[in-house]
C-alpha positions as CSV (number, residue, x, y, z in Angstrom):
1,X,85.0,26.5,-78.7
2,X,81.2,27.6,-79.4
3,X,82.1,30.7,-80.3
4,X,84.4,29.6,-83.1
5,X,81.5,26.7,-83.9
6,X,79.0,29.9,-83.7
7,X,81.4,31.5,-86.6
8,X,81.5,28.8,-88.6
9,X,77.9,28.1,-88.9
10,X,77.4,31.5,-89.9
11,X,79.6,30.6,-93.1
12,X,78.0,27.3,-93.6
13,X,74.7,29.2,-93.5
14,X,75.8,31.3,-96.3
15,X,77.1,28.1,-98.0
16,X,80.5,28.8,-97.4
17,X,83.3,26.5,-96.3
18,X,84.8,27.1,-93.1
19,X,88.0,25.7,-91.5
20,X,88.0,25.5,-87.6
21,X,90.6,24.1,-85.5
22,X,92.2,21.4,-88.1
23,X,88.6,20.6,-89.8
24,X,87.0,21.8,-93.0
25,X,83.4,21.9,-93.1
26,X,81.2,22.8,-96.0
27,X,77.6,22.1,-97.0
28,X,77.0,20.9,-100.4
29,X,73.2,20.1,-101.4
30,X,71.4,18.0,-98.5
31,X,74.7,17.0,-96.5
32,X,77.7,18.1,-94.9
33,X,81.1,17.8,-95.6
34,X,83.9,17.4,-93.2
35,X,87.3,17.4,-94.1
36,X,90.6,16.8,-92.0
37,X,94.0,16.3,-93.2
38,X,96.8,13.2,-92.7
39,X,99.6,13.8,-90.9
40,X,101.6,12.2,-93.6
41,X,103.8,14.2,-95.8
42,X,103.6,11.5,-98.7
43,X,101.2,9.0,-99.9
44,X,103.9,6.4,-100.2
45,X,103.8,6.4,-96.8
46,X,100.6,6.3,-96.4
47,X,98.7,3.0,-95.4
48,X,95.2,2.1,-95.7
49,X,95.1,1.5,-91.9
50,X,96.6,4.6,-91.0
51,X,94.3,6.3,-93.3
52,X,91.2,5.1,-91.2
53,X,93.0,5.7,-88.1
54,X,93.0,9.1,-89.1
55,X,89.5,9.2,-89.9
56,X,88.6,8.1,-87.5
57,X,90.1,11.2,-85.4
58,X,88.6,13.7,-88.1
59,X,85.5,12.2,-86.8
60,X,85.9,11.7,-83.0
61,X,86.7,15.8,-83.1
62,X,83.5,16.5,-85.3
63,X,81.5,14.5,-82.9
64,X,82.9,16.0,-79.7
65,X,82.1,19.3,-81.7
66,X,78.5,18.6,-82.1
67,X,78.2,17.5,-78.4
68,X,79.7,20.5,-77.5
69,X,77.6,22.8,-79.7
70,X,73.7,22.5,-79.5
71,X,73.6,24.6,-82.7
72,X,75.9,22.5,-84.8
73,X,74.1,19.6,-83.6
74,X,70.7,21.4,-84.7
75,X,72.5,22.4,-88.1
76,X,73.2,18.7,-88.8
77,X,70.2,17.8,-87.2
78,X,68.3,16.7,-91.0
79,X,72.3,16.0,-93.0
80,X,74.2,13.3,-93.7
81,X,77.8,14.2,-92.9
82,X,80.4,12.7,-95.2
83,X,84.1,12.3,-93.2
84,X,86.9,12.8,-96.1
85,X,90.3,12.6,-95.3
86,X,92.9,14.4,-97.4
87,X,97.0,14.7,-98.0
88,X,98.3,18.2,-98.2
89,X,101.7,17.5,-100.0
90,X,102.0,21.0,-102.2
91,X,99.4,23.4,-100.9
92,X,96.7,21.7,-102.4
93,X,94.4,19.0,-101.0
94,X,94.4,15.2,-102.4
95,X,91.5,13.0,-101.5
96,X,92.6,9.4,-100.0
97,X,89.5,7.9,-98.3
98,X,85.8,9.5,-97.5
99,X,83.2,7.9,-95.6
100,X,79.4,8.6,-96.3
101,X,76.2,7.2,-94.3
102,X,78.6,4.2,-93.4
103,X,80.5,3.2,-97.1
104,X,83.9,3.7,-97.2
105,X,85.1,5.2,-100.5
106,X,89.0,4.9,-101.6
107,X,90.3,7.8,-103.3
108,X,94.1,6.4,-103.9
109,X,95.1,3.1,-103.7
110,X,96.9,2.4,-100.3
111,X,98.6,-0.5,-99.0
């Protein structure tokens, strides 16, 4: 695992995007972004609880990352990270919920 975390910090150096494992991560100004993707196929059946839930997850395997990684953790020593979940239905990514130093933003209205 830290030689595919080593990897991607060479990108984010660079400012580059990286996925590893099922994670995007990208730097963008003074924070960093982490992206994972639902396991939903539609947003119709997509709810706002499952959306968290999922978040959630994007952000228990970032964490574990970092503990696993003193140089990630280093990297993100002075960012904020912002957690984004996305649905993939056609190849491209939609945003449904992000969360940034704590707020909870709502991309697509959920049930």
């Amino acid at each position: 695992m830290r030689e595919r975390i080593n990897i991607a910090l060479e990108f984010l150096k660079l400012g580059q995007s990286y996925t590893i494992y099922s994670l995007r991560l990208g730097v963008r100004n003074h924070y960093m972004y982490v992206t994972g993707w639902s396991r939903c196929a539609n947003i119709e059946s997509l709810t706002k609880q499952m959306a968290l839930d999922e978040l959630d997850e994007v952000k228990e395997l970032f964490e574990y990352m970092v503990k696993e990684s003193p140089a990630l953790a280093a990297f993100i020593k002075d960012k904020n990270v912002k957690f984004n979940l996305c649905i993939n239905p056609t190849k491209e990514f939609m945003p449904v919920v992000s969360e940034y130093v704590g707020a909870i933003t709502w991309e697509r209205k959920l049930v």
